[in-house]
C-alpha positions in Angstrom: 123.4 128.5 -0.6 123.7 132.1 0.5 126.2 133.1 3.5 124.9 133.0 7.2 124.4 136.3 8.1 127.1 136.3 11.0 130.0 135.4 8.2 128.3 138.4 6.4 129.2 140.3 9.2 132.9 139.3 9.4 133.9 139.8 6.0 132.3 143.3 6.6 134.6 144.1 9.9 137.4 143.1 7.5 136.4 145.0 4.3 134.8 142.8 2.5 131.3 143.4 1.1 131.4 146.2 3.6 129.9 150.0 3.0 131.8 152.1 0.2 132.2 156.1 -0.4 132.9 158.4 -3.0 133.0 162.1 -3.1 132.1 163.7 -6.0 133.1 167.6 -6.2 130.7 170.1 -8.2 134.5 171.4 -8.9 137.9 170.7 -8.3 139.1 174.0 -8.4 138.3 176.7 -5.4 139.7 179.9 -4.1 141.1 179.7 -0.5 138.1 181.6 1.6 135.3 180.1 -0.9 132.9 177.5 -0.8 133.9 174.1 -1.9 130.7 172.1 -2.8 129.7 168.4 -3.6 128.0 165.1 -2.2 129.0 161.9 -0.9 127.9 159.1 -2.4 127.7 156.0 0.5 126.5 152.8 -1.1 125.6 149.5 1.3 127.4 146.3 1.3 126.4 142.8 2.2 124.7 143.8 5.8 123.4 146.7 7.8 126.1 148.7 9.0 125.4 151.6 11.7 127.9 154.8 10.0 128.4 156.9 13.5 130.2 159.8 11.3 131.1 160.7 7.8 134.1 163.6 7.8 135.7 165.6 5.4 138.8 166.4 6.0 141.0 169.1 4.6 144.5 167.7 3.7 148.0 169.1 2.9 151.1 167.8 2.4 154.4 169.5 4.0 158.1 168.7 4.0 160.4 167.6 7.6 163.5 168.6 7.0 166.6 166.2 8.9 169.9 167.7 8.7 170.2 166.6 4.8 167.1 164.7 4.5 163.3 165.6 4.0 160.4 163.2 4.6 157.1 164.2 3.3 154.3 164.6 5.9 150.8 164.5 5.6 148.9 167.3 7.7 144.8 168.0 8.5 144.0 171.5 7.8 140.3 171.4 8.5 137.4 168.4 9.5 134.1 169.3 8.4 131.5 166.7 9.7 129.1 165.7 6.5 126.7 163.7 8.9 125.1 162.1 12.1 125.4 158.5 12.8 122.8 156.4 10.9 122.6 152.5 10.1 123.0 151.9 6.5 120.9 149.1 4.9 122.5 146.3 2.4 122.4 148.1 -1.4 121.3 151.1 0.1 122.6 154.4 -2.0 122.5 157.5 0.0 123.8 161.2 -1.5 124.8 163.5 1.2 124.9 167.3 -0.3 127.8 169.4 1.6 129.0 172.9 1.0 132.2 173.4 2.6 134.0 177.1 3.3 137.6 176.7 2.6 139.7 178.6 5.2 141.3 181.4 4.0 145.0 180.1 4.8 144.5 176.3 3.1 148.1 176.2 1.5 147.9 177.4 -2.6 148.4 174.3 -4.8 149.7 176.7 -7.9 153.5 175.3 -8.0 153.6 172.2 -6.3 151.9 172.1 -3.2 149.4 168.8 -2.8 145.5 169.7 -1.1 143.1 167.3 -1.1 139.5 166.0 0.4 139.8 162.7 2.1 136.7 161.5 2.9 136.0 158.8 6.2 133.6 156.6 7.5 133.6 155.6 10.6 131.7 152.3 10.7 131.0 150.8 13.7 133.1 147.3 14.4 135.0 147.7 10.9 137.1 148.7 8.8 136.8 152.2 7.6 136.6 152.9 4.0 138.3 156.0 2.7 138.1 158.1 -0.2 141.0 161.0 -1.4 139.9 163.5 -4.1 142.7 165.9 -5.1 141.7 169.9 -5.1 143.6 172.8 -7.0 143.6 175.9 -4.5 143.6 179.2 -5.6 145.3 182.6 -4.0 142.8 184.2 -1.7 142.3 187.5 -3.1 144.6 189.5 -0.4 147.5 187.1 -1.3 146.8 186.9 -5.0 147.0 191.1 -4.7 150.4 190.4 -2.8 151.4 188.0 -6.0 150.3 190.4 -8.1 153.0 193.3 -6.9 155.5 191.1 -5.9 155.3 190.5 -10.1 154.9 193.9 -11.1 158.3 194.4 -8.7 159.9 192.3 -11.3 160.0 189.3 -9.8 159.2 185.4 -11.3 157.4 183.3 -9.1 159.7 180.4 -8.9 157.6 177.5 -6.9 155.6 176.8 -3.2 155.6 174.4 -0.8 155.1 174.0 2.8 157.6 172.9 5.5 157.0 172.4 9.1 157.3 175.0 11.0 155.5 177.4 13.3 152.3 178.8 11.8 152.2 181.9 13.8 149.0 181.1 16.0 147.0 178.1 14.2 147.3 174.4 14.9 148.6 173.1 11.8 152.7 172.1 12.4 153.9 173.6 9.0 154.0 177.1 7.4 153.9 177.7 3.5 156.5 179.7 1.6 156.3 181.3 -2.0 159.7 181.8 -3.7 160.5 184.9 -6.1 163.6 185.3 -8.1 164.5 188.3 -9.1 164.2 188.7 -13.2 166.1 190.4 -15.4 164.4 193.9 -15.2 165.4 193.8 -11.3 168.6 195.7 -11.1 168.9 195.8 -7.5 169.5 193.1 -4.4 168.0 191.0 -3.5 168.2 188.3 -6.1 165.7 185.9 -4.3 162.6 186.4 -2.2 160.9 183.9 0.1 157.6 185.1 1.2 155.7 183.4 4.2 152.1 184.7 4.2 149.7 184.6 7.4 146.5 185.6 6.9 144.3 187.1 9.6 140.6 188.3 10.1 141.3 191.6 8.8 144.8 192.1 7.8 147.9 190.1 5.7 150.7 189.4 7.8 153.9 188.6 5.6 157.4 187.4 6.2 160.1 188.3 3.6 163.3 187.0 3.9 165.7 188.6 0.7 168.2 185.8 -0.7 168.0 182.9 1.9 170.1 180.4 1.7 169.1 176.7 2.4 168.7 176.9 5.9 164.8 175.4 6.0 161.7 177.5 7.3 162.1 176.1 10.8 165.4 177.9 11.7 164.0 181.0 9.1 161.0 181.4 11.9 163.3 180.4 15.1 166.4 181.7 14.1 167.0 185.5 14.3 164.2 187.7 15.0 162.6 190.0 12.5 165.4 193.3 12.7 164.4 194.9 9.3 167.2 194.0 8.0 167.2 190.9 5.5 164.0 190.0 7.2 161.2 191.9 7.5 158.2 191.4 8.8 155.4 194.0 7.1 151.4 193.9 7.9 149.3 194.9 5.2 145.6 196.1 6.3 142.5 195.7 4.2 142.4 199.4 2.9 146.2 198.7 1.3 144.5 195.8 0.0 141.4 196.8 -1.4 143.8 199.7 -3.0 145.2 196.9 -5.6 148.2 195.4 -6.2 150.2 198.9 -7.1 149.7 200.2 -4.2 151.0 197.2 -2.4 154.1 197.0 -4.6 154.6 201.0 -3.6 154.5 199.4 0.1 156.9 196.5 -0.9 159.2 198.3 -3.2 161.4 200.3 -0.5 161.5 197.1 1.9 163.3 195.1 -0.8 165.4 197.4 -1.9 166.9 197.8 1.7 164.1 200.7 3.2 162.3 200.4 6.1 
């Protein structure tokens, strides 16, 4: 004998039989400032159920540094809503198309920072099934430029993550930093090179800070200000970005090596 539909109904506030989602990415791979594009794929359970939103959202994952310990954190870069409420029949399939712009300062996956989509339903009077799909995040072009000198310098990109920390006028509660050792072609200091880039509508704003030690970005952005001394703070334009990444390195060389 089939279930009473009000028992339907409970096992689908608790989960069971209830709505499911998957997101299925055209690619997993996307520059930071480009389009990100795929569908969600919503298929019924057991009884109607009445979706009031589906949302994308953007994730990263940062580091909370105490005293010796650090915790990993999960943050929301960006929500993108995918659709309007509507009720959702039993065994209904529905494929909701989205094309998403990725902002240009999504953290860079290259070297160990995790980005991901994590997809949410919120059903009405139930649980809310979920769906993560991990994303590789490319350089925006005015920081892959930046990359690019900082290598031509001489310098080995070492690894990146994110740490909380102030991000300089955005919401998110962590700033990302790219670490550069010096290789052997690189006769003079510094020997290390943490860059903290924060892009803007029309220019690169950078934070270098030559051989830090292991103090954390927190206390690197609260600590002493920007003096031009082992920290400097340098804003590149679009014009010295358009030029290409010698140009920037000519910008970048005598700040390094102790210049202003």
């Amino acid at each position: 004998m089939p279930c009473p539909m009000p028992f339907k109904k409970m096992l689908a506030r608790l989960g069971i039989g209830s709505a499911r989602v998957d997101t299925r990415l055209e690619h997993d791979t996307v520059r930071a400032g480009g389009d990100l594009r795929g569908l969600v794929h919503v298929q019924g359970g057991h009884t109607p159920q009445r979706i009031d939103r589906i949302d994308l959202h953007l994730m990263a994952q940062y580091l909370q540094r105490d005293n010796d310990r650090r915790s990993a954190l999960n943050a929301v870069v960006r929500t993108f809503r995918v659709s309007p409420p509507f009720i959702l029949q039993p065994r209904e399939e529905r494929e909701l198309p989205f094309s998403l712009r990725i902002p240009t300062h999504t953290p860079i996956t290259e070297r160990g920072t995790p980005v991901w989509i994590k997809t949410a339903l919120d059903i009405d009077n139930a649980l809310n099934p979920e769906d993560s799909d991990r994303i590789h995040v490319l350089p925006h072009p005015s920081l892959q430029t930046v990359i690019d000198a900082v290598l031509q310098l001489g310098f080995q990109w070492k690894n990146s993550y994110c740490e909380a920390g102030s991000p300089l006028g955005r919401d998110e509660p962590f700033v990302q930093e790219l670490e550069f050792h010096a290789g052997p072609e690189w006769k003079d200091p510094p020997r290390s090179l943490a860059l903290l880039p924060f892009p803007h509508e029309d220019t690169l704003e950078l934070i270098l800070d030559l051989d830090r030690g292991p103090r954390g970005l927190t206390s690197l952005l609260e600590g002493t200000p920007l003096d031009g001394g082992r920290r400097q703070r340098l804003v590149l334009s679009s014009t010295d970005l358009s030029s290409g990444a010698g140009a920037v390195s000519a910008l970048l060389g005598p700040r390094l090596r102790g210049g202003v």
